[in-house]
DSSP file (Angstrom, degrees, kcal/mol; ACC not computed):
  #  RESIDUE AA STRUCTURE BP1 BP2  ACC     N-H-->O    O-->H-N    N-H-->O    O-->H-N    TCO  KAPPA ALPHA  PHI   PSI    X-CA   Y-CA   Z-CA
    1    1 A X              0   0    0      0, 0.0     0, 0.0     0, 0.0     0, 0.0   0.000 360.0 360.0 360.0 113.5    6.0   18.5  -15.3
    2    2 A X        -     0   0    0      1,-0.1     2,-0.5     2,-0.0     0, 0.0  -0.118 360.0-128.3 -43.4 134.7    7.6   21.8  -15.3
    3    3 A X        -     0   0    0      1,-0.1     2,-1.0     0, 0.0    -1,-0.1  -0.629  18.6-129.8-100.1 145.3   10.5   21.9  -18.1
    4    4 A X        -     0   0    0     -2,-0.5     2,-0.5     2,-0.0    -1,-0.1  -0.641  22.1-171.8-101.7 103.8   13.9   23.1  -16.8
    5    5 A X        -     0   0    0     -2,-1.0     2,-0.4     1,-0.0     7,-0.0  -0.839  21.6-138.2 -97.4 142.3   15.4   25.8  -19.0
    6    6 A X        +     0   0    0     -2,-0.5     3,-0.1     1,-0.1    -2,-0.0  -0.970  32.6 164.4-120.8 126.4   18.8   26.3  -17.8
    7    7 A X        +     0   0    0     -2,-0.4     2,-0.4     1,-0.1    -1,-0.1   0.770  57.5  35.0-101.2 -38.1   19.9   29.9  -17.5
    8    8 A X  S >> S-     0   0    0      1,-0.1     4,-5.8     0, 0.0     3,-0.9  -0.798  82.1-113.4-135.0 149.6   23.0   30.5  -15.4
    9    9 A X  T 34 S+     0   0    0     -2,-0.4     4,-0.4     1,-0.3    -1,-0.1   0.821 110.8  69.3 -58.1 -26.7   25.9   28.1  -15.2
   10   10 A X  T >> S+     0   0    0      2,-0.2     4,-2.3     1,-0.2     3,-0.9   0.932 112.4  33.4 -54.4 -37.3   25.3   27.2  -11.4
   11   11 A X  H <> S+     0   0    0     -3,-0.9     4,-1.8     1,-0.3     5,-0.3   0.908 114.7  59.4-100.4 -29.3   21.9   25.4  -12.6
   12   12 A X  H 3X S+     0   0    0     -4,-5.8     4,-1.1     1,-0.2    -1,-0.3   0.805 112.6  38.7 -63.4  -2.8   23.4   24.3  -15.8
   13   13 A X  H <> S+     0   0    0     -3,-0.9     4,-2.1    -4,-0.4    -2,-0.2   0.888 115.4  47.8 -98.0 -34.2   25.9   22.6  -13.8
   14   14 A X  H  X S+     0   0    0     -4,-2.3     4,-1.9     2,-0.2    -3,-0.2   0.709 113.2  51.6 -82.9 -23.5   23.5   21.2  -11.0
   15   15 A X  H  X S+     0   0    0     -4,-1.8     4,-4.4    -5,-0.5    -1,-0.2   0.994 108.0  57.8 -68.4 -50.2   21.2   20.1  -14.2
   16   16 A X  H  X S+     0   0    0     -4,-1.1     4,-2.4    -5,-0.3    -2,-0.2   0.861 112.9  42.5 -33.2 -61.6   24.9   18.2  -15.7
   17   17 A X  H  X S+     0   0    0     -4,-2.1     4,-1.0     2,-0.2    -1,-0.3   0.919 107.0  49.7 -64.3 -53.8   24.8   16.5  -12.8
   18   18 A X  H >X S+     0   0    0     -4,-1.9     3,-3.7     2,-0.2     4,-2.1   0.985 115.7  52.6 -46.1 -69.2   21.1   15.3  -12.1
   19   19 A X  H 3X S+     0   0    0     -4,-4.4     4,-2.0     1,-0.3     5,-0.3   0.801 114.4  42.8 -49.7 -40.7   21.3   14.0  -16.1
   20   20 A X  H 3X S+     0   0    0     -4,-2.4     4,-0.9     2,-0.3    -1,-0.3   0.679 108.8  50.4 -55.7 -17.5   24.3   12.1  -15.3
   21   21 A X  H <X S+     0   0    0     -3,-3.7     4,-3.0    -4,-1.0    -2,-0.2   0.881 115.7  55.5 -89.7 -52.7   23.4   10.7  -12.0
   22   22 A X  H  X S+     0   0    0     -4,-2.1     4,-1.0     1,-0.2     3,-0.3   0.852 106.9  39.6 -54.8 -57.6   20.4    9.7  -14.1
   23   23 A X  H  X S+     0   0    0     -4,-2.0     4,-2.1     2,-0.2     3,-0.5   0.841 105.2  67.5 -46.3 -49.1   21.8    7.8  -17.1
   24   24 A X  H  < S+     0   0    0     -4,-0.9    -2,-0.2    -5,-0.3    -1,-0.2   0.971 113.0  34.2 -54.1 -36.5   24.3    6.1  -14.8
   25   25 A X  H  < S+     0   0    0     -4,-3.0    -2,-0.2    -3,-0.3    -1,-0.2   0.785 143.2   9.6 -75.0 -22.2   21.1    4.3  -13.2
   26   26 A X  H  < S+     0   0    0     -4,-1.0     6,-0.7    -3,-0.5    -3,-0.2   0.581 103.1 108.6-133.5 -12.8   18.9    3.9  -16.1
   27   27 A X     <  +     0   0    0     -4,-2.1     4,-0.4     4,-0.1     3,-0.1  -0.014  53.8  55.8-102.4 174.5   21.3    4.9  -19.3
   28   28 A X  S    S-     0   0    0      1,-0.2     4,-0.4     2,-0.1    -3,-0.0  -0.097  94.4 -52.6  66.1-160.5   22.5    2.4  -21.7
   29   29 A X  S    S+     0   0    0      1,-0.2     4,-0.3     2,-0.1    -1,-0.2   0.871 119.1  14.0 -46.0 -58.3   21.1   -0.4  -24.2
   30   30 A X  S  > S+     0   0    0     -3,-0.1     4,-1.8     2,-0.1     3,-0.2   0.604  92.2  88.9 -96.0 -24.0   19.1   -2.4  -22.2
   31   31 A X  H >> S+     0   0    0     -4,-0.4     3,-1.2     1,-0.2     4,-0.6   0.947  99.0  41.3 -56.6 -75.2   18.0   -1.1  -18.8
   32   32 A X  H 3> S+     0   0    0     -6,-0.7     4,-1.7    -4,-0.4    -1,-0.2   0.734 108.6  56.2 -39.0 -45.5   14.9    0.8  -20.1
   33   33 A X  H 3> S+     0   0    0     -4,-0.3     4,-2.0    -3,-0.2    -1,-0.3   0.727 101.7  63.8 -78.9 -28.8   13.8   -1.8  -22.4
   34   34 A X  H X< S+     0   0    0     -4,-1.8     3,-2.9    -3,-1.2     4,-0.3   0.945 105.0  44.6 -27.3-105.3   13.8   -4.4  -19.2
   35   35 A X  H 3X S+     0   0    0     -4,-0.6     4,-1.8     1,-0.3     5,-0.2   0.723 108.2  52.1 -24.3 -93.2   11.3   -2.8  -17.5
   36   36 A X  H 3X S+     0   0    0     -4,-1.7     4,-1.8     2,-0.2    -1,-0.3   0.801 116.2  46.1 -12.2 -54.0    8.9   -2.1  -20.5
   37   37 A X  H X< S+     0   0    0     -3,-2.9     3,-2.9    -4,-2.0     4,-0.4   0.691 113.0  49.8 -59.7 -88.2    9.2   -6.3  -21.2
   38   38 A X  H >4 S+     0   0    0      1,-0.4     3,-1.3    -4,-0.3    -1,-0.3   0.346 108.0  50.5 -29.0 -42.6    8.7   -6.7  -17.6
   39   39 A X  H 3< S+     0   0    0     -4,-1.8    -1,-0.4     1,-0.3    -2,-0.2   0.869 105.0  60.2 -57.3 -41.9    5.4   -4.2  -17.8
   40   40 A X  T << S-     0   0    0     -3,-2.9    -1,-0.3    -4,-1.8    -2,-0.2   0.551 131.3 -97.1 -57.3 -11.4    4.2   -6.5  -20.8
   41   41 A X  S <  S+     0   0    0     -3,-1.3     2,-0.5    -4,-0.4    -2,-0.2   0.503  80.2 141.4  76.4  20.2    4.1   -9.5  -18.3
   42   42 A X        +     0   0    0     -4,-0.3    -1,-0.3    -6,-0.2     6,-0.1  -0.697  12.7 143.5 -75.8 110.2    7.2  -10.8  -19.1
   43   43 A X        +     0   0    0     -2,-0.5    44,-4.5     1,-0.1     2,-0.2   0.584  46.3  82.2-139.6 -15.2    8.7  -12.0  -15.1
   44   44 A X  B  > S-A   86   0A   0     42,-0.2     4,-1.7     1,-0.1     5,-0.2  -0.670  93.2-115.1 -90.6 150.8   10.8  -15.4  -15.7
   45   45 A X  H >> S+     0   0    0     40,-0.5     4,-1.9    -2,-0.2     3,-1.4   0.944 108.6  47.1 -55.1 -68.4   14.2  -14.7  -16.8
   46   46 A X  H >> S+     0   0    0      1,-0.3     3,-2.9     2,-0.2     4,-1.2   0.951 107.1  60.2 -31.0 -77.0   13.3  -16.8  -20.8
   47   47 A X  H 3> S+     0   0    0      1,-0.3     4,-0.7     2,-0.2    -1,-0.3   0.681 104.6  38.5 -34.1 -43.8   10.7  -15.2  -20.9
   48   48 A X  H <X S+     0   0    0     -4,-1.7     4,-1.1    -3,-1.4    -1,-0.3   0.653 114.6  61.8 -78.9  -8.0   12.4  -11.4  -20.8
   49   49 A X  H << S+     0   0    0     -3,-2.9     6,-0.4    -4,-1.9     3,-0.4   0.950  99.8  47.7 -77.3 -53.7   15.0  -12.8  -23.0
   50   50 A X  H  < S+     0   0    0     -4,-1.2    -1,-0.2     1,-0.2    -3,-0.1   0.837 115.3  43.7 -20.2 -62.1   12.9  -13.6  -25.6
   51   51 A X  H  < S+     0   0    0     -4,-0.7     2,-0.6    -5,-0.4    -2,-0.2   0.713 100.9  66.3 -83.6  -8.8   11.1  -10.3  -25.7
   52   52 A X  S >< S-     0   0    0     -4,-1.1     3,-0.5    -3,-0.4     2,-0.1  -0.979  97.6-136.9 -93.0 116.9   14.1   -8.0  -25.4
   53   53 A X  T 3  S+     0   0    0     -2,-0.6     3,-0.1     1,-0.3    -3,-0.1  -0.584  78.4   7.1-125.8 139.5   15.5   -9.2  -28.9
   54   54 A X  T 3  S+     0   0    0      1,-0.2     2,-0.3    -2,-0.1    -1,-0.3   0.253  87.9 134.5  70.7   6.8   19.0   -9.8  -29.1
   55   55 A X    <   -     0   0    0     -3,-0.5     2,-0.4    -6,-0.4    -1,-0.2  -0.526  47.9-141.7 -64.3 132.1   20.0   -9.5  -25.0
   56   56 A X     >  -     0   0    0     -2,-0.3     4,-2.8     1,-0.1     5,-0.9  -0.766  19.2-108.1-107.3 144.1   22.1  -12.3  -24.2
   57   57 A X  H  > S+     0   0    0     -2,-0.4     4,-5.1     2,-0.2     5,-0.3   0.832 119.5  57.1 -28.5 -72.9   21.9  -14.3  -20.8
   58   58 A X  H >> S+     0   0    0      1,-0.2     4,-1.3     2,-0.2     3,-1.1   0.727 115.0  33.0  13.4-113.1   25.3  -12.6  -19.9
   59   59 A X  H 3> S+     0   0    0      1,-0.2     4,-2.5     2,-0.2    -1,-0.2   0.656 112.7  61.5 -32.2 -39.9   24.0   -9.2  -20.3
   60   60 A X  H 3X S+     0   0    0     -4,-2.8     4,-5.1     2,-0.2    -1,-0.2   0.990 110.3  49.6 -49.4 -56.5   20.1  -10.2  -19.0
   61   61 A X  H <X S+     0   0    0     -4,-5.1     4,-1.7    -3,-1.1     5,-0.2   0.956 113.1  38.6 -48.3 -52.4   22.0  -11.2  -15.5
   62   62 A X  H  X S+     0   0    0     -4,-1.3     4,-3.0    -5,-0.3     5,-0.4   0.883 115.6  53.4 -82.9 -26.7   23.9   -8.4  -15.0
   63   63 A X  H  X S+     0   0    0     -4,-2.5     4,-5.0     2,-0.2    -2,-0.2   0.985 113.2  50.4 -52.5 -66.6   21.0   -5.8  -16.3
   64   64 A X  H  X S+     0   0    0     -4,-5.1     4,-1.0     1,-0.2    -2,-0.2   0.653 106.2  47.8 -67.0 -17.6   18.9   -7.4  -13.9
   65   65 A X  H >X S+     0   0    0     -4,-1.7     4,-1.3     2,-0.2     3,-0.5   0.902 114.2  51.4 -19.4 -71.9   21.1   -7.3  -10.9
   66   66 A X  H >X S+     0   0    0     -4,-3.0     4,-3.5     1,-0.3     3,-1.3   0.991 109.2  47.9 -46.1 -48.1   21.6   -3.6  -11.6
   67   67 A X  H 3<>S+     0   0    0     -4,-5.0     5,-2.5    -5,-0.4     6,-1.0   0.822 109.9  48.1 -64.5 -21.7   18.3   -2.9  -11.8
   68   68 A X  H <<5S+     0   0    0     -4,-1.0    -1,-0.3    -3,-0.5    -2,-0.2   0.401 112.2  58.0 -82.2  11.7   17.2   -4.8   -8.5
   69   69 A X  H <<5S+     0   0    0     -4,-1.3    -2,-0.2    -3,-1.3    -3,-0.1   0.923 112.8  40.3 -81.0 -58.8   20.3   -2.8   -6.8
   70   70 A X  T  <5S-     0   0    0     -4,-3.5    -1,-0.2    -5,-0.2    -2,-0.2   0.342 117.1-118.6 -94.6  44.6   18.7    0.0   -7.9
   71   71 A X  T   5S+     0   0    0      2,-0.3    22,-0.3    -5,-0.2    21,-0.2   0.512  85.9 103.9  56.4  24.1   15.1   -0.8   -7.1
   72   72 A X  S   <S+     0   0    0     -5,-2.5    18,-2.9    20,-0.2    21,-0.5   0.839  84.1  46.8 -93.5 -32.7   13.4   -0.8  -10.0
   73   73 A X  E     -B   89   0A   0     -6,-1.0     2,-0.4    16,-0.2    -2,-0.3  -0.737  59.9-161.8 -97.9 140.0   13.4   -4.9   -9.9
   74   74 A X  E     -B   88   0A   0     14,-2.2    14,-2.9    -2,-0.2     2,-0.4  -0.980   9.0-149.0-110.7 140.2   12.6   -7.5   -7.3
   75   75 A X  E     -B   87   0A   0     -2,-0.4     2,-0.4    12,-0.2    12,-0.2  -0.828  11.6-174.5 -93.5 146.4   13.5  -11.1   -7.4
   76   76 A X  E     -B   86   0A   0     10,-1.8    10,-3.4    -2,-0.4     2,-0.9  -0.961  11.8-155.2-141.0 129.9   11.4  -13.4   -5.8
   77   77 A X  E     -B   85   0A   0     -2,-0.4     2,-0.7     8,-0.2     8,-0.2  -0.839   9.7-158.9 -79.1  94.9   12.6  -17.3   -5.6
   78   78 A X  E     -B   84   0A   0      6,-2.9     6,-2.1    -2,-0.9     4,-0.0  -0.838  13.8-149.3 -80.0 112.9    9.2  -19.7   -5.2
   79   79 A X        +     0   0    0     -2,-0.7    -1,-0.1     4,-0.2     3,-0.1   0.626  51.7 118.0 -52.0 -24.1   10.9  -22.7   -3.8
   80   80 A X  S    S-     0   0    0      1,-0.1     2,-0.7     4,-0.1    -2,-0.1   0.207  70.7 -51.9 -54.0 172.2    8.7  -25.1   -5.1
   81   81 A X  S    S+     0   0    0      1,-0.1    -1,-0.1     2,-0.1     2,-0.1  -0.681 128.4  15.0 -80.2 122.7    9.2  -28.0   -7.5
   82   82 A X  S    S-     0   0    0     -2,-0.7     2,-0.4    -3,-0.1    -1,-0.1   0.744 106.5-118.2 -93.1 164.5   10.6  -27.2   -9.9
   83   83 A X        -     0   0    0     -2,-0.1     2,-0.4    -4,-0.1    -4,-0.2  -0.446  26.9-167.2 -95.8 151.4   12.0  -23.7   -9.0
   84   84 A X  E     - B   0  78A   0     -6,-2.1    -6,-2.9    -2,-0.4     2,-0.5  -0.924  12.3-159.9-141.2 145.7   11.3  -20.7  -10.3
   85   85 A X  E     - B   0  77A   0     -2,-0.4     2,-0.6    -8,-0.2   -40,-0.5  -0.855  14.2-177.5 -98.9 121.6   12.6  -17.1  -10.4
   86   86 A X  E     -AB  44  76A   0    -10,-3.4   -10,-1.8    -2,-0.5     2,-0.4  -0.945  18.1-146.7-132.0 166.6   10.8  -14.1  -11.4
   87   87 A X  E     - B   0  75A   0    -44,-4.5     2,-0.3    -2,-0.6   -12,-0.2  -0.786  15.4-173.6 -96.3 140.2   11.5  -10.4  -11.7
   88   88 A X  E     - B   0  74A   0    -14,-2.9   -14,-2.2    -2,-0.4     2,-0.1  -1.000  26.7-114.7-136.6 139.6    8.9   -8.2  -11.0
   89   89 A X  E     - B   0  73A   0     -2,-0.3   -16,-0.2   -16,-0.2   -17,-0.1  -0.533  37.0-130.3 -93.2 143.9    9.1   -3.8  -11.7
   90   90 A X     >  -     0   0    0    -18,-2.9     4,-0.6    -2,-0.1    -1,-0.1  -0.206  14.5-111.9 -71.8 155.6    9.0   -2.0   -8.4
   91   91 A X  T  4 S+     0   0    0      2,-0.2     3,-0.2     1,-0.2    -1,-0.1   0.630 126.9  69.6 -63.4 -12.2    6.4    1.2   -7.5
   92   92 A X  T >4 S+     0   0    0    -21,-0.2     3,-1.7     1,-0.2     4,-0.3   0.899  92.5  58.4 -91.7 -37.1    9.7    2.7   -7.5
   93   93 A X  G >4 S+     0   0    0    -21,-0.5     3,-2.5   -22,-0.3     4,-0.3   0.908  94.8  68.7 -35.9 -44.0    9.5    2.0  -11.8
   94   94 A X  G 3< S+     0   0    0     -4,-0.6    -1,-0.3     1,-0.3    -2,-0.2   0.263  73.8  74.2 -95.5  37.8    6.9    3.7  -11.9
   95   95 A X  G <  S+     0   0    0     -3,-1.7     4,-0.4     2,-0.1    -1,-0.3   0.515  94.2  59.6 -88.2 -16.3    8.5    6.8  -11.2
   96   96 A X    <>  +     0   0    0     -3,-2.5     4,-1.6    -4,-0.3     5,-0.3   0.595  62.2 108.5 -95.4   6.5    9.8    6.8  -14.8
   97   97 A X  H  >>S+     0   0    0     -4,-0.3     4,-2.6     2,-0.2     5,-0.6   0.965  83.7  49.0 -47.3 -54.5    6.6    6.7  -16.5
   98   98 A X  H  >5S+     0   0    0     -3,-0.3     4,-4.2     2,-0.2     3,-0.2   0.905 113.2  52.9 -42.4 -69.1    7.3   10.6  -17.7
   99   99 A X  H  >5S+     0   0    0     -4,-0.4     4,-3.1     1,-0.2     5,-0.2   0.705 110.1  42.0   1.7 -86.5   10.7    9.3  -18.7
  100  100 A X  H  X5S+     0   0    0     -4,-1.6     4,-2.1     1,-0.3    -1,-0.2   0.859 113.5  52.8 -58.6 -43.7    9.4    6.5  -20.8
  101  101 A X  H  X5S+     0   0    0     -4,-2.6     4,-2.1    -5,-0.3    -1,-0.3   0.897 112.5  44.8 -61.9 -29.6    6.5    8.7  -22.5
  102  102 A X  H >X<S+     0   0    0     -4,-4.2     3,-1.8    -5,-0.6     4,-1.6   0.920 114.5  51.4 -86.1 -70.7    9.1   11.6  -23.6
  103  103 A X  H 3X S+     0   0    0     -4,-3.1     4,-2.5     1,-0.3     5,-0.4   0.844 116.9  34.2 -40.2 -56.4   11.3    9.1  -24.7
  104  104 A X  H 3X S+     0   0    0     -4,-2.1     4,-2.3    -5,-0.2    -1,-0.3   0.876 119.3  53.1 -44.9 -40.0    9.0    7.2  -26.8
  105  105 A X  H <X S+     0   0    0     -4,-2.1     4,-1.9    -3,-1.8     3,-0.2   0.978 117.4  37.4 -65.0 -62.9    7.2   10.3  -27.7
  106  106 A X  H  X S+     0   0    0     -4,-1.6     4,-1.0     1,-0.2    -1,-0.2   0.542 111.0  63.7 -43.2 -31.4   10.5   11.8  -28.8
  107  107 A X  H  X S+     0   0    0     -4,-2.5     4,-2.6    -5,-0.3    -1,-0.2   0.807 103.7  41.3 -90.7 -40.2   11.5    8.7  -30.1
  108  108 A X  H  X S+     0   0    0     -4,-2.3     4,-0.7    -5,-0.4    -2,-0.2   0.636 113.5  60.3 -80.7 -13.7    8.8    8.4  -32.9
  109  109 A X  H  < S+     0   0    0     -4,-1.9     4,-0.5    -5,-0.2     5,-0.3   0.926 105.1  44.7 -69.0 -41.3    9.4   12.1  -33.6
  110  110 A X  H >X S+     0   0    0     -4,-1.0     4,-4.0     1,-0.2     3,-3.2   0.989 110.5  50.7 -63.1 -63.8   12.8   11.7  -34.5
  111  111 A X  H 3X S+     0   0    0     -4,-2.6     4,-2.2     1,-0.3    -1,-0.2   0.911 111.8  48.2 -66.5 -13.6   12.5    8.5  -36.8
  112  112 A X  H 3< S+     0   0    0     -4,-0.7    -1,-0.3     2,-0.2    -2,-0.2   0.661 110.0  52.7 -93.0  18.2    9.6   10.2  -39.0
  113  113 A X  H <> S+     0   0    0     -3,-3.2     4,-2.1    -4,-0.5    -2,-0.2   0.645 114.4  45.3 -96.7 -29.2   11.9   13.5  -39.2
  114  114 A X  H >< S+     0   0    0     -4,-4.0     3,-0.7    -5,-0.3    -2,-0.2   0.989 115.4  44.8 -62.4 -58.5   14.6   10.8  -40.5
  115  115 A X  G >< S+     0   0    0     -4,-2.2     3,-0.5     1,-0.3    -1,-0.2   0.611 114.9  48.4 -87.7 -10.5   12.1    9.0  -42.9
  116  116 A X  G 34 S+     0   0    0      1,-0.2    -1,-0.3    -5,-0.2    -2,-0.2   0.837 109.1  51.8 -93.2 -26.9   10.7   12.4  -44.3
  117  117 A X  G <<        0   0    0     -4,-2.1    -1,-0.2    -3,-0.7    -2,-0.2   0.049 360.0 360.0 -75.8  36.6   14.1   13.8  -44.9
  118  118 A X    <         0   0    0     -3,-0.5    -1,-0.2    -5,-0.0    -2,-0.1   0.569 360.0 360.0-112.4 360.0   15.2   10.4  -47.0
């Protein structure tokens, strides 16, 4: 992916905007970290709760709601006895695979510049 240096204030502003528009869909605690359980196999609601450490039901509901609003999640209800919900990540998830690699990437850079400066 071509890296976007921003030179003149029109594209820094049109850049301002993409990153915001972006963190309002995908930005805070939990959203990201969804999706990852849900790629481990994680799809019944317990089941992400568990692996997302410390997410509370609450919060689980309303993450996942956002996230099938904005398509990265589908619910699907199997009617059977007894019934069961799962969430499952959209092809439209996997449009953040750069995402998730730079963050990660970025993310294990940062903490061993923390743990070599201590």
């Amino acid at each position: 992916m071509e890296s976007i240096i921003v030179r003149d204030k029109e594209a820094c502003t049109g850049a301002l905007g993409n990153i915001g528009d972006a963190l309002y869909v995908i930005g805070g605690k939990w959203k990201l970290r969804l999706i990852m359980s849900m790629r481990e196999g994680n799809h019944r609601f317990n089941e992400i709760q568990r692996a997302v450490e410390g997410i509370s039901a609450r919060v689980l509901s309303n993450e996942l709601k956002e996230l099938e609003l904005n398509g990265f999640v589908k619910r699907t209800v199997h009617t059977d006895t007894p019934v069961v919900v799962e969430y499952n990540i959209t092809e439209y998830a996997d449009t953040l695979d750069e995402v998730l690699d730079a963050l990660a990437s970025w993310g294990a850079m940062h903490r061993d510049k923390l743990r070599s400066e201590r």
